[in-house]
C-alpha positions as CSV (number, residue, x, y, z in Angstrom):
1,X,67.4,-53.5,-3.5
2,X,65.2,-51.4,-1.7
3,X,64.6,-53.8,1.1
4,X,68.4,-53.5,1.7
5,X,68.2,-49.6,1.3
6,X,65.9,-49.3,4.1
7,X,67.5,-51.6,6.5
8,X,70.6,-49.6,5.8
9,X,69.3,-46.3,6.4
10,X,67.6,-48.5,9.4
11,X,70.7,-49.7,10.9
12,X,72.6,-45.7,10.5
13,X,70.2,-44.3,12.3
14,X,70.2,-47.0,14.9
15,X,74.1,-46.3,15.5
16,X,73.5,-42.3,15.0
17,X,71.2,-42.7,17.6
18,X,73.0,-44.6,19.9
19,X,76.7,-41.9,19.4
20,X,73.8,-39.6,20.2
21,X,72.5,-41.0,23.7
22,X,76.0,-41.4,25.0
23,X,76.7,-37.7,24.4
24,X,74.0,-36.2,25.1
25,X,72.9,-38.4,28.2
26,X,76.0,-37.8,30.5
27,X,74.9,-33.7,29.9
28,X,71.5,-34.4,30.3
29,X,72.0,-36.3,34.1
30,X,74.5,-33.6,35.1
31,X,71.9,-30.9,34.7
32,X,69.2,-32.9,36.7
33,X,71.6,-33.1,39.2
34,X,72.2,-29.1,39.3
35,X,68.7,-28.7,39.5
36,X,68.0,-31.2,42.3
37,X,70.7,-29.9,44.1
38,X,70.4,-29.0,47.6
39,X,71.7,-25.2,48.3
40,X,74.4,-25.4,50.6
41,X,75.2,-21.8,50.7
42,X,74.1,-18.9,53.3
43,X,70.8,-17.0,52.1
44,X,70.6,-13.7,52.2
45,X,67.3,-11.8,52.1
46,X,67.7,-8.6,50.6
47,X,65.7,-5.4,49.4
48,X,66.6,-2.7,47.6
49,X,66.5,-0.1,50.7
50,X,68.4,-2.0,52.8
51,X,70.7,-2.5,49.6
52,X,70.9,1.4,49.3
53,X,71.5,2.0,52.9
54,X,74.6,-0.8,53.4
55,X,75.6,0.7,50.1
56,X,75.9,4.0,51.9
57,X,77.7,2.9,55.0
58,X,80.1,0.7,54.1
59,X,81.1,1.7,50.1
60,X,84.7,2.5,50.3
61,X,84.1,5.7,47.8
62,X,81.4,7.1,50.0
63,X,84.0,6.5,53.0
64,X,86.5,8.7,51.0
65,X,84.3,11.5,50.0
66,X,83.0,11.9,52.9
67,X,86.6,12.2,54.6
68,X,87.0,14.8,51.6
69,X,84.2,16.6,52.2
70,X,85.1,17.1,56.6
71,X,89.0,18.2,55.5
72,X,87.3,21.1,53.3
73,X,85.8,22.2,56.9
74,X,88.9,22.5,58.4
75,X,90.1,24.8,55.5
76,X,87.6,27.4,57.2
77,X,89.1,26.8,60.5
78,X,92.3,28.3,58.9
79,X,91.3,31.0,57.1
80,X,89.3,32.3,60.5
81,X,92.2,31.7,62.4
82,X,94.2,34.3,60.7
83,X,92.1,36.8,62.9
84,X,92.9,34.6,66.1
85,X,95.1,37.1,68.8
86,X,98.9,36.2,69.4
87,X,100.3,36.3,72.6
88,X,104.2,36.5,72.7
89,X,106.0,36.7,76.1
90,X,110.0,37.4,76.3
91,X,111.8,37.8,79.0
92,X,115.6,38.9,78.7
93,X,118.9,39.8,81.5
94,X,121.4,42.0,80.1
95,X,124.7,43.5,81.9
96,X,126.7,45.7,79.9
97,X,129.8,47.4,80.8
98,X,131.3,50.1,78.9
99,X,134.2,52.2,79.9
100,X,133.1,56.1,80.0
101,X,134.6,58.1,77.7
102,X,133.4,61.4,79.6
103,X,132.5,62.2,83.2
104,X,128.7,61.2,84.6
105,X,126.6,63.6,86.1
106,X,126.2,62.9,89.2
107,X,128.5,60.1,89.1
108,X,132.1,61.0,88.4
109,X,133.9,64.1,89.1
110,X,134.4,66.8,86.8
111,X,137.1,64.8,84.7
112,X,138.1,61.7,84.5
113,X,141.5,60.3,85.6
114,X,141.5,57.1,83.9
115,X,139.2,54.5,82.1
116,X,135.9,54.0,84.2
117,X,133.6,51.0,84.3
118,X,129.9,52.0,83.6
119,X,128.4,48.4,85.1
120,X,124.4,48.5,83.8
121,X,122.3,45.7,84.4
122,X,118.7,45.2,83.3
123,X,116.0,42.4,83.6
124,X,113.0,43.1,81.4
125,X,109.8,41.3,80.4
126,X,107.9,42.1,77.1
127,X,104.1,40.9,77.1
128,X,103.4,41.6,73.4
129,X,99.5,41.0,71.9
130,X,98.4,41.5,68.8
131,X,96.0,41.0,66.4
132,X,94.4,41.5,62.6
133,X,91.0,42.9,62.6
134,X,87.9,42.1,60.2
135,X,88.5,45.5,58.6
136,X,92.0,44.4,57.2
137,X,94.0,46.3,59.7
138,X,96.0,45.5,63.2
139,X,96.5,46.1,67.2
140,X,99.4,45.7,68.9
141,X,99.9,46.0,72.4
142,X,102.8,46.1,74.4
143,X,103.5,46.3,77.7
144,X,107.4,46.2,79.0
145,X,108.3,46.4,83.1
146,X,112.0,46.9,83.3
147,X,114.4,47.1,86.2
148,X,117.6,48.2,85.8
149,X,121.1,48.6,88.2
150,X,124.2,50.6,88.2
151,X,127.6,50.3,89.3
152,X,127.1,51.7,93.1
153,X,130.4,54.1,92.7
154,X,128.6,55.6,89.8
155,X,124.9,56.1,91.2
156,X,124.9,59.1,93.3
157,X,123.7,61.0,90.3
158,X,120.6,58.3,89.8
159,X,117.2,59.3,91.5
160,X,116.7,55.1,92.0
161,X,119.1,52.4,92.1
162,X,117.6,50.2,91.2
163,X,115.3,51.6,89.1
164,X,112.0,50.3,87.4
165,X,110.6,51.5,83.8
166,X,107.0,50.8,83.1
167,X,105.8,51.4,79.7
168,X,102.8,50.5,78.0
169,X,102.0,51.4,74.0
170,X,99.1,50.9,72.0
171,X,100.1,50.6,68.1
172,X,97.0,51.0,65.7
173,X,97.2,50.3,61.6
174,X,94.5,50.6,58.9
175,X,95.0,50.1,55.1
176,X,92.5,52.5,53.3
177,X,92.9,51.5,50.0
178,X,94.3,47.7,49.3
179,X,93.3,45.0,51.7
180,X,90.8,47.5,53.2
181,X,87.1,46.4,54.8
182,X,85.1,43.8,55.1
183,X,84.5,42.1,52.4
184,X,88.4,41.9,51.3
185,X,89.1,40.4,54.4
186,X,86.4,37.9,54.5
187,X,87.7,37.1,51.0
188,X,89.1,33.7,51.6
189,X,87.2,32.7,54.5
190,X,83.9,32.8,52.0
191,X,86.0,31.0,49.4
192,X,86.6,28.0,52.0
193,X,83.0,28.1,52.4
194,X,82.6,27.9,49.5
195,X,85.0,24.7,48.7
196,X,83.6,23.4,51.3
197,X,79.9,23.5,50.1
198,X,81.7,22.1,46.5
199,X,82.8,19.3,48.6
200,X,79.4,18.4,50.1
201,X,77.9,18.6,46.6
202,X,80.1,16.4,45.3
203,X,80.0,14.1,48.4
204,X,76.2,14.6,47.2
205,X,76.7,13.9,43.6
206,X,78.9,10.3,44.7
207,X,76.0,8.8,46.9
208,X,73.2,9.8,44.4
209,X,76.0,7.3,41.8
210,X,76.3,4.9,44.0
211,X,72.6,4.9,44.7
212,X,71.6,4.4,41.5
213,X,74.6,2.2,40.4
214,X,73.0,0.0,43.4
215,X,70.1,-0.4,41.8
216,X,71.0,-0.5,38.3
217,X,73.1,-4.2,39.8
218,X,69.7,-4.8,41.8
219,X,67.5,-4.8,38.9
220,X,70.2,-7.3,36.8
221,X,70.0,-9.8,39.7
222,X,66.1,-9.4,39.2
223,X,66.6,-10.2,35.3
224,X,69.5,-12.8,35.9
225,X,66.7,-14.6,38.4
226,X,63.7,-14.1,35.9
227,X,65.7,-15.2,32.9
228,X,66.6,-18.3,35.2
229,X,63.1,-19.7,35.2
230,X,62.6,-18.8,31.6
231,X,65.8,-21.0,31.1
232,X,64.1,-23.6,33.4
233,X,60.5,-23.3,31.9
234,X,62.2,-23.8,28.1
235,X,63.7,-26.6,29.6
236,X,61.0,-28.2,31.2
237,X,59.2,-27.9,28.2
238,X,61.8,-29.6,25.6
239,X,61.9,-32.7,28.2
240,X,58.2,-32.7,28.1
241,X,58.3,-33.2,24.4
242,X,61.2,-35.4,24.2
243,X,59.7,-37.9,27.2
244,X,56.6,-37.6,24.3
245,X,58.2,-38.3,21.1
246,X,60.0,-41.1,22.7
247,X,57.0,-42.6,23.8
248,X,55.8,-42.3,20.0
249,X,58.8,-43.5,18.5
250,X,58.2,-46.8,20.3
251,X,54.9,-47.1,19.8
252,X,56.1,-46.3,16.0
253,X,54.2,-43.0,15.6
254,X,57.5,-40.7,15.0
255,X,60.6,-41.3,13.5
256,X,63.8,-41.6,15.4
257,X,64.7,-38.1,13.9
258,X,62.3,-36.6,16.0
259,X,63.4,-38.4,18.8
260,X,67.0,-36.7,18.1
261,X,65.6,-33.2,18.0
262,X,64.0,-33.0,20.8
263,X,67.5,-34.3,22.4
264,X,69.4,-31.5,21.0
265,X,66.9,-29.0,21.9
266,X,66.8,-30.9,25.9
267,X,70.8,-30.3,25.5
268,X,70.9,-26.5,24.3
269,X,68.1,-25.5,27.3
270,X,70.5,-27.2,29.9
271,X,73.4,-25.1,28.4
272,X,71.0,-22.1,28.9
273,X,70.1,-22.7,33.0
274,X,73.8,-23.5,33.3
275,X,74.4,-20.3,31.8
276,X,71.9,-18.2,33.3
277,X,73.1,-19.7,36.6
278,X,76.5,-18.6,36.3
279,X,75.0,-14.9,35.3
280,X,72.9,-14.6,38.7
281,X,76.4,-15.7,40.5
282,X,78.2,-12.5,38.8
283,X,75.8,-10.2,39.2
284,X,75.0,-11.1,43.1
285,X,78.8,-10.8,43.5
286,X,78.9,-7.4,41.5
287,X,75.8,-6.4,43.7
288,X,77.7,-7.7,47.2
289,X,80.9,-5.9,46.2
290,X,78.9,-1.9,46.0
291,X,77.2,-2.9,49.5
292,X,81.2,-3.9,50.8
293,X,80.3,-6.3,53.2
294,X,83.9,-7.3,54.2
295,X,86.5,-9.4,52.9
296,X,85.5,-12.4,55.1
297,X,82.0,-12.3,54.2
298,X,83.0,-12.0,49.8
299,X,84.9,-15.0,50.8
300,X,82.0,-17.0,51.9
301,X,79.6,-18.4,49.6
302,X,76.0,-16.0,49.8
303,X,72.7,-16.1,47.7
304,X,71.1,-13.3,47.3
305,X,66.9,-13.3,47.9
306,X,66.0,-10.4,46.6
307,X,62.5,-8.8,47.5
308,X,61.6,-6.2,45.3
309,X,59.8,-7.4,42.5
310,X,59.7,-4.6,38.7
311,X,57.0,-2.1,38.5
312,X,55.3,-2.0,35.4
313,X,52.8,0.9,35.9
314,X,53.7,4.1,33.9
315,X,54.2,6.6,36.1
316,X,53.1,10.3,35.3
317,X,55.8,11.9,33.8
318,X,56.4,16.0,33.1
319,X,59.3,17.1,30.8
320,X,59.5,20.5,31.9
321,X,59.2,19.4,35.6
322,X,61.4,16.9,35.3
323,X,64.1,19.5,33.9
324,X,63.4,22.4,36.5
325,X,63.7,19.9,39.3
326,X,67.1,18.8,38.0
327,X,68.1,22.3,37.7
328,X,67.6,23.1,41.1
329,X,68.9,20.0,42.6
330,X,71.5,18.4,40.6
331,X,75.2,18.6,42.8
332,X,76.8,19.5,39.7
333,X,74.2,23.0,39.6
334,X,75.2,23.9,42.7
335,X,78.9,23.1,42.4
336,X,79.6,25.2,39.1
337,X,77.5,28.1,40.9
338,X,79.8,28.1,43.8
339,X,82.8,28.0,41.7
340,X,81.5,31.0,39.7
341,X,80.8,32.7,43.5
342,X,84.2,31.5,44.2
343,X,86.3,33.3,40.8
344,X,83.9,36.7,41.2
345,X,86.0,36.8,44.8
346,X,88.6,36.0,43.7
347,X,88.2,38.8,41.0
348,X,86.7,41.4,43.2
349,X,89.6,40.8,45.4
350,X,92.2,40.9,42.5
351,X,90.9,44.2,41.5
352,X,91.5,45.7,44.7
353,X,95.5,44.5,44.7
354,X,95.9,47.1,41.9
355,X,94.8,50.0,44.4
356,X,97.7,51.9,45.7
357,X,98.6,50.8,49.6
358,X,97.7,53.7,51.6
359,X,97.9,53.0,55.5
360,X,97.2,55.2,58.5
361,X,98.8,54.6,61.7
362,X,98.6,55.3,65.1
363,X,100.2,55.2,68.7
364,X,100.4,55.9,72.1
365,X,102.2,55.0,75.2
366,X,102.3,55.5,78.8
367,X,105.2,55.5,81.1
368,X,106.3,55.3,84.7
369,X,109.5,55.5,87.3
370,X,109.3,54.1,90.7
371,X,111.6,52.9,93.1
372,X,110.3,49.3,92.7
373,X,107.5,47.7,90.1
374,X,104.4,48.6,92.5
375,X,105.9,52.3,92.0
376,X,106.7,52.6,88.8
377,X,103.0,50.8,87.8
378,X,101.2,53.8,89.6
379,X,103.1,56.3,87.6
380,X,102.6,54.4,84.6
381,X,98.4,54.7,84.9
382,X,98.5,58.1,86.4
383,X,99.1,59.7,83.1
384,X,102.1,62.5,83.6
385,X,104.5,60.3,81.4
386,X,102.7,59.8,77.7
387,X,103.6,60.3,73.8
388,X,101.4,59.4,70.8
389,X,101.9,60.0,67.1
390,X,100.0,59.2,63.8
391,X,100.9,58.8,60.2
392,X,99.9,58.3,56.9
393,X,101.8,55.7,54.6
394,X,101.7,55.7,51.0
395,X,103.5,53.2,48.7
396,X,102.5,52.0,45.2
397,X,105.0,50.1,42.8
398,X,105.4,51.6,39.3
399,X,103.9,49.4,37.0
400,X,102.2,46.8,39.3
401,X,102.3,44.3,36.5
402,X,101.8,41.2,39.0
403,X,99.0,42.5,40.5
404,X,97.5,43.9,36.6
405,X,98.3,39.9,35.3
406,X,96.7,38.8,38.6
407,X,93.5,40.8,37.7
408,X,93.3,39.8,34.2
409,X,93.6,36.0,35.2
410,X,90.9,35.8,37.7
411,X,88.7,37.7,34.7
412,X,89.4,35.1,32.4
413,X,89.0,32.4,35.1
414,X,85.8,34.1,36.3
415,X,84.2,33.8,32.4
416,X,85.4,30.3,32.1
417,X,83.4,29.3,35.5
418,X,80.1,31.2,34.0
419,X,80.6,29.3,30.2
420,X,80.9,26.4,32.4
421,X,77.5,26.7,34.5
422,X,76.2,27.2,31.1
423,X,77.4,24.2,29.9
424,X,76.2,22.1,32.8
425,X,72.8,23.6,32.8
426,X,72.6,22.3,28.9
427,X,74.0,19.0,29.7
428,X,71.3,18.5,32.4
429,X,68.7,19.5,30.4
430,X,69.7,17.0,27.8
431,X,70.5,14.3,29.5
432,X,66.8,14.9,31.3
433,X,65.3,14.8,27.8
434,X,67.0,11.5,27.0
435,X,65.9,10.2,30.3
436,X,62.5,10.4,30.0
437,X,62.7,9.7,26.3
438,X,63.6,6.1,27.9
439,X,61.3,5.2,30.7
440,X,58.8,6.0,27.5
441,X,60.4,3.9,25.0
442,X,61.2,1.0,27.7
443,X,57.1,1.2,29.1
444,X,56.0,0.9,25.5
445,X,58.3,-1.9,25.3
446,X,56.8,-3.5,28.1
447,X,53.5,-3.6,25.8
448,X,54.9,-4.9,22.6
449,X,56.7,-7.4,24.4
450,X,53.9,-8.8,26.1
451,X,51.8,-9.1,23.0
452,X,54.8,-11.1,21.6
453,X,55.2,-13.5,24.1
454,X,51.2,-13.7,23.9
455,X,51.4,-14.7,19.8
456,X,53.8,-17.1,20.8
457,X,52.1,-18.9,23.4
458,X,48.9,-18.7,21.4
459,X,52.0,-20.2,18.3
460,X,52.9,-22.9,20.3
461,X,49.9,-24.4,21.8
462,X,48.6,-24.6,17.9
463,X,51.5,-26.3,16.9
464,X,51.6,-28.5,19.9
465,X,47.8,-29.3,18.4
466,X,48.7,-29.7,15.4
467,X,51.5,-31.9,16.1
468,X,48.8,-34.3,18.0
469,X,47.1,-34.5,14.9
470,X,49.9,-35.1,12.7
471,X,49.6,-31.7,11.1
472,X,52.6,-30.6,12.3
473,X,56.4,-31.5,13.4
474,X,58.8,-31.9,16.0
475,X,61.1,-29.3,14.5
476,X,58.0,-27.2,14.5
477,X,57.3,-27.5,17.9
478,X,60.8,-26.6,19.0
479,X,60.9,-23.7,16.7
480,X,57.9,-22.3,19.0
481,X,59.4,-23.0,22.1
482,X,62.4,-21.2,21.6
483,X,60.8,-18.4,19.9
484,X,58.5,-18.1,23.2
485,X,61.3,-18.6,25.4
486,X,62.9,-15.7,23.4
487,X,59.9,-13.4,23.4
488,X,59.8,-14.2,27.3
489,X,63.0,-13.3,27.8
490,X,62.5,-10.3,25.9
491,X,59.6,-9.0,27.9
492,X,61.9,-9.9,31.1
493,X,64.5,-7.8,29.8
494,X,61.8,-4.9,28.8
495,X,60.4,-4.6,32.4
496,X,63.8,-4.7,34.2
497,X,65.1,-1.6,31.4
498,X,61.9,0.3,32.4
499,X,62.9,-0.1,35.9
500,X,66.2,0.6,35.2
501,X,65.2,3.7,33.3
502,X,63.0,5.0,36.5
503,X,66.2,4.8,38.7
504,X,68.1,6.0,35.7
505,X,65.4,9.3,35.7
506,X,65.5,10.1,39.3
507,X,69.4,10.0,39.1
508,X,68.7,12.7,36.2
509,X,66.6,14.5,38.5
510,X,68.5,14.1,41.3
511,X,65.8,12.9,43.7
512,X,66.7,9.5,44.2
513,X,67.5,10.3,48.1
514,X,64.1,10.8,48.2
515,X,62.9,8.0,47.0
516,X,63.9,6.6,50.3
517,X,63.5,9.4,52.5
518,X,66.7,10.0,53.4
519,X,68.5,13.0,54.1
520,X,72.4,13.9,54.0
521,X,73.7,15.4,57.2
């Protein structure tokens, strides 16, 4: 009865065994074949500077903030343009006749006898220049040759016929209250420089995010490639022990059961390269897509070959360093600073639309009367022929509530822009305590990790010992093996986060431009 049992169990394990090797074969073959494969793919060798700098020339949001940041410049252009001179020149013919209604000196007899034709006819040309000064007032000059011709019956009284007018007036206005000097002038011009600096600090703010989104990707390709060969080495070390137990099942050392095992392990480590595999694919093409090589060159099938390799050297850091340097570097700093320069001159200007608008004008004109324009031009200069004037204007609207609710807003606005400097500054320094909090926590994970994977290598070669001897078992054995291939990949996955954390830290502290010396034009 027990003779049977055992050829039973025998003869189940025999078919088990057999199911087993025509699943798990097929799997096994297939993953050889991946391995052995030859790459057929273009190679690309690349670092993470020449990663950073492709990243900066070609990234379609770089392209677009920098196109933001040159339209702010032509907002400056405008503003300064409102001082620019205009020129207008008109030239005009007019004839007008009018019957007289009573006699012309000079031109009709004492009465008139019936309705007479006055027949005037005038070409003139207005040359008109003006322009706003810095002080928040205007010049206007005008200058306006004119030649005019009567009726010939009716121009015995006229000293010329024709006859040419010269006149030339100088019109002069300055506000003294609202919209008066400098710096109310200036107002909006400083406030396009302003938005204009905003823009270059956010241009700023989206290459230091792509930068270190670059090599945030770089360093998973790293870990996607190191985790590979742990994959491979895990691998490599379940076919080892399977090609063993085999040759001891024959020789009738092990049990088939062993035998199995070890094929299950062999079949779950090919399920890891193959997966691992597929990883490094996604994150090269995550990688390629922030460096925007092209649409024909995504198309085309590229491996990556990276050169960088992890530091794992602590490198001296200074909490209070690393918080003043972010202070005085971080874009978003110097954004909320301009924007609270921006709402005080906006304010300052406000307050100065409540003033009443008090305005002083002035003028003054030449003229001169020739017998033809080279005449009347000398007797325009010489001075007989003159008038000026000035004036004071004064107008104020009861109530001004527009420019009061005007005023009030840009207060309330101006606050809001120093609560949120305030706020940024505190969000800096906390995000630069978290920071180095990290690259402090990931280096000492560096250490633990590697005394893991030590333990575990020391684990495995005493239960590969053991198992020699007999003292120990297959499932043993593989229990070690994936616990080092575990505390592997765990120290991978430590050094890559402390590398990670380094790039995350200079982003903090805004200096990761310098890390490769480069400078923003």
């Amino acid at each position: 009865m027990n003779c049977k049992t055992r050829v039973h169990k025998r003869l189940h394990m025999g078919i088990y065994t057999l199911v087993m090797s025509l699943f798990l074969q097929p799997g096994l073959i297939w993953g050889l074949e991946i391995e052995n494969k030859p790459p057929s793919e273009r190679r690309e060798v690349l670092s993470l500077a020449d990663a950073a700098l492709q990243a900066l020339q070609h990234n379609f949001d770089i392209r677009i903030s920098r196109r933001s940041k040159e339209s702010r410049l032509t907002d400056i252009t405008v503003e300064r343009a409102k001082f620019d001179p205009t020129l207008s020149v008109k030239g005009e013919y007019t004839r007008l006749v009018t019957p007289l209604n009573q006699p012309l000196f000079g031109g009709t007899g004492s009465t008139l006898t019936g309705l007479t034709p006055f027949d005037q006819r005038e070409f003139s040309l207005t040359v008109d220049a003006k322009t706003n000064l810095p002080t928040g007032g205007n010049i206007d000059v005008n200058y306006n040759p004119t030649r005019t011709r009567f009726n010939a019956d009716l121009a015995q009284g006229f000293l010329f016929n024709p006859a040419y007018l010269s006149t030339l007036s100088l019109t002069f206005s300055q506000p003294l209250l609202r919209n008066a000097g400098l710096d109310i002038t200036a107002t909006f011009i400083r406030i396009a420089q302003n938005n204009a600096t905003v823009e270059e600090h956010i241009f700023r703010d989206r290459v230091l995010t792509i930068l270190a989104l670059v090599e945030q990707t770089y360093w998973e390709v790293v870990f996607a490639n190191e985790n590979l060969k742990v994959a491979e080495a895990a691998m490599k070390a379940a076919r080892e022990l399977l090609a063993s137990n085999r040759a001891k099942e024959k020789e009738g050392m092990l049990s088939v059961v062993d035998v199995l095992q070890a094929e299950a392990a062999v079949a779950s480590r090919v399920e890891q390269v193959l997966v691992a595999e597929k990883t490094i694919r996604d994150q090269e093409d995550q990688l390629r897509k922030l460096l925007n090589p092209g649409e024909g060159d995504m198309r085309q099938e590229t491996r990556l070959m990276l050169l960088d390799q992890p530091v794992i050297s602590l490198e001296p850091l200074g909490l209070q360093e690393a918080i003043d340097t972010a202070i005085a570097q971080r874009p978003e700093i110097l954004q909320a600073m301009k924007n609270v320069e921006s709402s005080n001159l906006n304010t300052k200007y406000a307050r100065n639309q409540i003033l009443p608008s008090l305005s002083l004008q002035a003028t003054m004109g030449l003229t001169g009367l020739g017998k033809d324009y080279g005449d009347s031009v000398g007797r325009n200069f010489n001075g007989d022929f003159y008038n000026y004037g000035v004036g004071l204007i004064l107008s104020y609207p009861l109530g001004n509530r527009s420019a009061w609710g005007t005023y009030n807003r840009r207060k309330l606005e101006a606050e809001n822009a120093e609560e949120s400097l305030a706020s940024v500054r505190q969000q800096i320094i906390v995000g630069v305590r978290e920071a180095v909090r990290r690259v402090e926590t990931d280096f000492k994970r560096i250490e633990s990790t590697r005394a893991a994977r030590i333990m575990s290598e020391k684990q495995l070669q005493v239960e590969h010992e053991r198992l020699k001897v007999g003292l120990s078992i297959t499932r043993f054995v593989l229990d070690s093996q994936r616990d080092l291939a575990t505390a592997q990949g765990h120290e991978v996955r430590a050094i890559v986060d402390y590398n990670k954390s380094l790039s995350n830290l200079a982003r903090h502290k805004a200096t990761t431009l310098d890390r490769y010396n480069l400078q923003l034009n």
